[in-house]
C-alpha positions as CSV (number, residue, x, y, z in Angstrom):
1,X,7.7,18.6,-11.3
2,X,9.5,15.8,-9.8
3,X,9.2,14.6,-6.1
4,X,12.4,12.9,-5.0
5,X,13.0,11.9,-0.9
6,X,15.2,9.3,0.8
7,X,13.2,7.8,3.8
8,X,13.8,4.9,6.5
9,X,11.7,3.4,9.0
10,X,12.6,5.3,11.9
11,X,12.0,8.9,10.1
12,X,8.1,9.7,10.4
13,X,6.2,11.6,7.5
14,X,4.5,14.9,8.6
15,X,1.8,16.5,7.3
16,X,-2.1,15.0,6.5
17,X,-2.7,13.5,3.4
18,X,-3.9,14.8,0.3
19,X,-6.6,12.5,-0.8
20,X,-8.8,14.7,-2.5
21,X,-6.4,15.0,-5.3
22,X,-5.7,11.6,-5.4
23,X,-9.6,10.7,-5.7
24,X,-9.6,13.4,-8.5
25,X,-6.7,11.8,-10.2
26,X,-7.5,7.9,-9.4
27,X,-9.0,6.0,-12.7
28,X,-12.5,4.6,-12.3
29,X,-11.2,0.7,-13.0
30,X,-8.7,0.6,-10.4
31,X,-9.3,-2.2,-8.3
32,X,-7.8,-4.0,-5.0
33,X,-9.0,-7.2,-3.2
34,X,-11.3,-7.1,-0.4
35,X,-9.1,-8.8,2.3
36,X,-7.0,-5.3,2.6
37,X,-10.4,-3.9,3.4
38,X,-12.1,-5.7,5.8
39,X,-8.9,-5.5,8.2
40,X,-9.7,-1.4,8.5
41,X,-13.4,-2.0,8.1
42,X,-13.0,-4.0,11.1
43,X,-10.3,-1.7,13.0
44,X,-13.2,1.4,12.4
45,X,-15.8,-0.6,14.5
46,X,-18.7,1.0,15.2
47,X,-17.9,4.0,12.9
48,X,-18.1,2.0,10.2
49,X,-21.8,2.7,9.8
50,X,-21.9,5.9,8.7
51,X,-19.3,6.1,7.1
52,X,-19.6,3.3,5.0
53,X,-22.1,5.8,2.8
54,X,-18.7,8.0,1.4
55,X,-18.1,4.7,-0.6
56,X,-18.7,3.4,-3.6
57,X,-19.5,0.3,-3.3
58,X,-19.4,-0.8,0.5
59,X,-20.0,-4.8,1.3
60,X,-23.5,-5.5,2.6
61,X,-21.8,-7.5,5.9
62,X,-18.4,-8.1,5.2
63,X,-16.0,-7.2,2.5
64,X,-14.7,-11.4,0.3
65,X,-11.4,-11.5,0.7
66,X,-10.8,-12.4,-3.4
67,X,-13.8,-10.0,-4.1
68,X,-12.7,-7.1,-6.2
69,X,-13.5,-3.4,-4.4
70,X,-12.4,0.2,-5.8
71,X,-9.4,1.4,-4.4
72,X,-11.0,4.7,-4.1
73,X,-12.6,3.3,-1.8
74,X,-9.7,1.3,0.0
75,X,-7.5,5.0,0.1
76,X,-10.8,6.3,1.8
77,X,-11.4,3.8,4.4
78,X,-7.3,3.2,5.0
79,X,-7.2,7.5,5.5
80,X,-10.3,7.3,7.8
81,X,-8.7,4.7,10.0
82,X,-5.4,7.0,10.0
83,X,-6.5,9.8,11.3
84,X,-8.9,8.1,14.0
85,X,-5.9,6.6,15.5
86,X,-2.6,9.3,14.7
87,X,-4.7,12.4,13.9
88,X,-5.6,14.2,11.0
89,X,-2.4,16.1,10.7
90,X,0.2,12.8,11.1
91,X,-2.2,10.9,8.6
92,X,0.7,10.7,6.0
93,X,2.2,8.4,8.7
94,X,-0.6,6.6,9.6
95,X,-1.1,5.6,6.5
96,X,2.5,4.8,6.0
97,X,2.3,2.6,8.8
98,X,-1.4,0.9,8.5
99,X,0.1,-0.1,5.0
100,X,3.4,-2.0,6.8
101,X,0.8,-4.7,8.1
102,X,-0.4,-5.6,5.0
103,X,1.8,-8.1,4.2
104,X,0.3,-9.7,7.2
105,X,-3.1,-9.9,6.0
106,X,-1.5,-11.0,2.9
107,X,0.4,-13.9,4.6
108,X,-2.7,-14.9,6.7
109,X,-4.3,-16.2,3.5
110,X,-3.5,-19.6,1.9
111,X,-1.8,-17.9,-1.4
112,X,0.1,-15.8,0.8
113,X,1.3,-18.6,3.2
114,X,2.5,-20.8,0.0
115,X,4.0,-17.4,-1.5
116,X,5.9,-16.9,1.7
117,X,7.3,-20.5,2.0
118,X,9.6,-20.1,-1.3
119,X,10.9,-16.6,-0.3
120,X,14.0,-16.4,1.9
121,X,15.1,-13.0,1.8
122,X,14.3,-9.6,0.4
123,X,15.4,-9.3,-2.4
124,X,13.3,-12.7,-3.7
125,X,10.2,-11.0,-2.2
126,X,10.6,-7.6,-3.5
127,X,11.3,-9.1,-7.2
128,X,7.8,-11.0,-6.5
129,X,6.0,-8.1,-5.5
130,X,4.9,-7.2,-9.4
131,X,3.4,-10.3,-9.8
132,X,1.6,-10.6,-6.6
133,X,0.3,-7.3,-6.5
134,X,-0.9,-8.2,-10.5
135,X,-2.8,-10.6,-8.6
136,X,-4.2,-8.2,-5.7
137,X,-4.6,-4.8,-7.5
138,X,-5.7,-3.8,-10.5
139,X,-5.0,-0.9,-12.3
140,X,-1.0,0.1,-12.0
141,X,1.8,-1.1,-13.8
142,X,4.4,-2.8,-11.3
143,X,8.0,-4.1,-12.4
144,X,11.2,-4.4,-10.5
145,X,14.8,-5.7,-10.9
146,X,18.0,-6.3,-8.7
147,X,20.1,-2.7,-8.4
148,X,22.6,-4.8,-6.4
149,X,23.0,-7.4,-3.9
150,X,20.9,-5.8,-1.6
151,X,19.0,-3.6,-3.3
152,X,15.6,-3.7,-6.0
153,X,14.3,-1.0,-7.8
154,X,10.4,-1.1,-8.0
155,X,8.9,0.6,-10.6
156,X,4.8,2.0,-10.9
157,X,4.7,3.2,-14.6
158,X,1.3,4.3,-14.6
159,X,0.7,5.1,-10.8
160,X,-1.8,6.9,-8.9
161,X,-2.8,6.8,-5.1
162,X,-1.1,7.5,-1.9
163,X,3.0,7.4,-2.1
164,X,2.9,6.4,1.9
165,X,0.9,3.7,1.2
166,X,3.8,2.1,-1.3
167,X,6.3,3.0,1.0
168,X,4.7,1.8,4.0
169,X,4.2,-1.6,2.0
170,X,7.2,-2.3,0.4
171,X,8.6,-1.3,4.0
172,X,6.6,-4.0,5.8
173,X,7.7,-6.7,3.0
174,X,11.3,-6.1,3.7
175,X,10.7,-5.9,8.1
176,X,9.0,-9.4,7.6
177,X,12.1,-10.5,6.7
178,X,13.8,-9.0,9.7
179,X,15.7,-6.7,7.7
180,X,15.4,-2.4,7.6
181,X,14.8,-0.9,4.4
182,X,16.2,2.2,2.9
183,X,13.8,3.8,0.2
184,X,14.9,6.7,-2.6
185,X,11.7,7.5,-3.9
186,X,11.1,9.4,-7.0
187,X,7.9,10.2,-8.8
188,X,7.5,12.6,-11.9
189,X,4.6,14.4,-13.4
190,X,4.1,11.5,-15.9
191,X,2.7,9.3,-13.2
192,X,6.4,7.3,-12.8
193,X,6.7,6.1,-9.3
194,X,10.5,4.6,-8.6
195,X,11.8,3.5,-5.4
196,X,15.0,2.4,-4.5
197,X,14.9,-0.4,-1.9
198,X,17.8,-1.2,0.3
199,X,18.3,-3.2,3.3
């Protein structure tokens, strides 16, 4: 079965996530860096304690920024936060919308500042995105090419994980460049994820 929805900033996603079959479904090896972590480690607070024992492998203090850390263990924390702060049943949202900041802790690093500096619209940053994410994630496929003069298509071949979580970050690339993106998103049964980015 394919899932196909159009979406902009201003429409909200309803419904909680479903994590559990995306922790069923998520391959052992897949792998983000730590300095998307420690921003909801550090937005949980005191909660954090106990709920650092759900995870796999949770930091000791802090989570390294270029440290490796399953994304299991990311989509776990990132749906935790979510719900604490829209509620369990907007968490689709949430997540959407924790994932739009990203690009800021992204920026706040020196890779990300020097990144930044050569991009001057859209477009540029969205056909960047493959091979900075190559850098920050491990495990999907990324590629993406110009579908006109204001619009990429990004392509996950072998993607699994939370669809608000793309959305929400390929939203919050575009917004940083004071533009509002459009997404088509389409994603079949073969673990294809394609979204249509227009701004």
């Amino acid at each position: 079965m394919t899932i196909a929805f159009t979406t902009k900033m201003g429409v909200p996603f309803d419904g909680p996530v479903d994590l559990e079959r995306v922790l069923r479904e998520l391959p052992p090896e897949y792998q983000m860096k730590g300095m998307f972590f420690e921003r909801q480690r550090t937005v949980l607070g005191p909660a954090w304690t106990g709920f650092r024992e759900s995870l796999s492998r949770p930091p000791a203090r802090a989570y390294a920024n270029f440290e490796r850390y399953p994304t299991s263990d990311y989509l776990k924390l990132l749906t935790r936060v979510a719900e604490d702060r829209f509620g369990k049943g907007k968490s689709r949202e949430g997540v959407r919308l924790l994932a739009r900041g990203d690009v800021e802790v992204f920026t706040s690093t020196t890779l990300g500042r020097v990144t930044f500096a050569m991009l001057r619209e859209p477009g540029a940053a969205l056909l960047r995105y493959p091979d900075v994410s190559g850098v920050l994630v491990h495990g999907p496929k990324i590629g993406a090419k110009r579908s006109g003069d204001r619009a990429v298509t990004v392509t996950y071949t072998r993607y699994h994980g939370l669809v608000e979580y793309v959305v929400g970050a390929l939203e919050g690339l575009v917004a940083a460049f004071d533009e509002e993106p459009r997404l088509d998103v389409k994603r079949t049964t073969t673990g294809v994820l394609s979204l249509d980015v227009t701004w």
